[in-house]
C-alpha positions as CSV (number, residue, x, y, z in Angstrom):
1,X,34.6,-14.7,33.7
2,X,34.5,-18.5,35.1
3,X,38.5,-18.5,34.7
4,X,40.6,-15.9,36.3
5,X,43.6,-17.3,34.3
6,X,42.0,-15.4,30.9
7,X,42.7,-12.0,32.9
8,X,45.7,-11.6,30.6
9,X,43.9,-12.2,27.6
10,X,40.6,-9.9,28.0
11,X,43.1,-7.4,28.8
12,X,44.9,-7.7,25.4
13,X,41.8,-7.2,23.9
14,X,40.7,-4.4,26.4
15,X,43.7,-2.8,25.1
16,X,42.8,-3.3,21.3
17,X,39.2,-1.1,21.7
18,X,40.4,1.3,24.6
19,X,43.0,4.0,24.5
20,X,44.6,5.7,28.0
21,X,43.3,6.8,30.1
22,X,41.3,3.9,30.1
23,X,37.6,3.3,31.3
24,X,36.6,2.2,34.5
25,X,36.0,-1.1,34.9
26,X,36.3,-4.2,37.7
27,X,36.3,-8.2,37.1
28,X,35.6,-10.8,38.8
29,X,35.8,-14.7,38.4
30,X,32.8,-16.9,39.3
31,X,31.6,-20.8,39.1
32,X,29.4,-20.6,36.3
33,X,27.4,-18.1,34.2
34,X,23.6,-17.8,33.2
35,X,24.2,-19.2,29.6
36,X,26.2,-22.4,29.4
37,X,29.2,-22.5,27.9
38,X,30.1,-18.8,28.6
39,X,33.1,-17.6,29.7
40,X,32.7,-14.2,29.9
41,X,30.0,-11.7,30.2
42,X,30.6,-7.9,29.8
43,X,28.1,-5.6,31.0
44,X,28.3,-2.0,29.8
45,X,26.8,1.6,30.9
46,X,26.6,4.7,29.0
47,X,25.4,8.1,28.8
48,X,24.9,9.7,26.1
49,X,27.3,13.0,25.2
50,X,24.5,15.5,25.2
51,X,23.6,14.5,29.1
52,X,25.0,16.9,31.8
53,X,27.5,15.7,34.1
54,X,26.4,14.5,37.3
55,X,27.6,16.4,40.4
């Protein structure tokens, strides 16, 4: 996010998609993104249900 002040609202909306116990996840705030005019950017990992667990 380029505004650290939106915290509050990305986590309302955190809140609308994810139930407890909640995902892991970090943020941070920086100058400027790659696209202009962004204010966010989310990016996700995933593995898919039939994958062992790691140990």
């Amino acid at each position: 996010m380029i505004d650290i002040a939106d915290i509050p609202l990305i986590d309302s909306v955190y809140r609308e998609f994810f139930n407890t116990p909640y995902p892991n996840r970090s943020s941070i705030a920086a100058k400027a993104l790659v696209v202009p005019g962004m204010r966010v950017e989310i990016v996700a990992y995933a593995v898919p249900s039939h994958c062992p667990p790691l140990t």
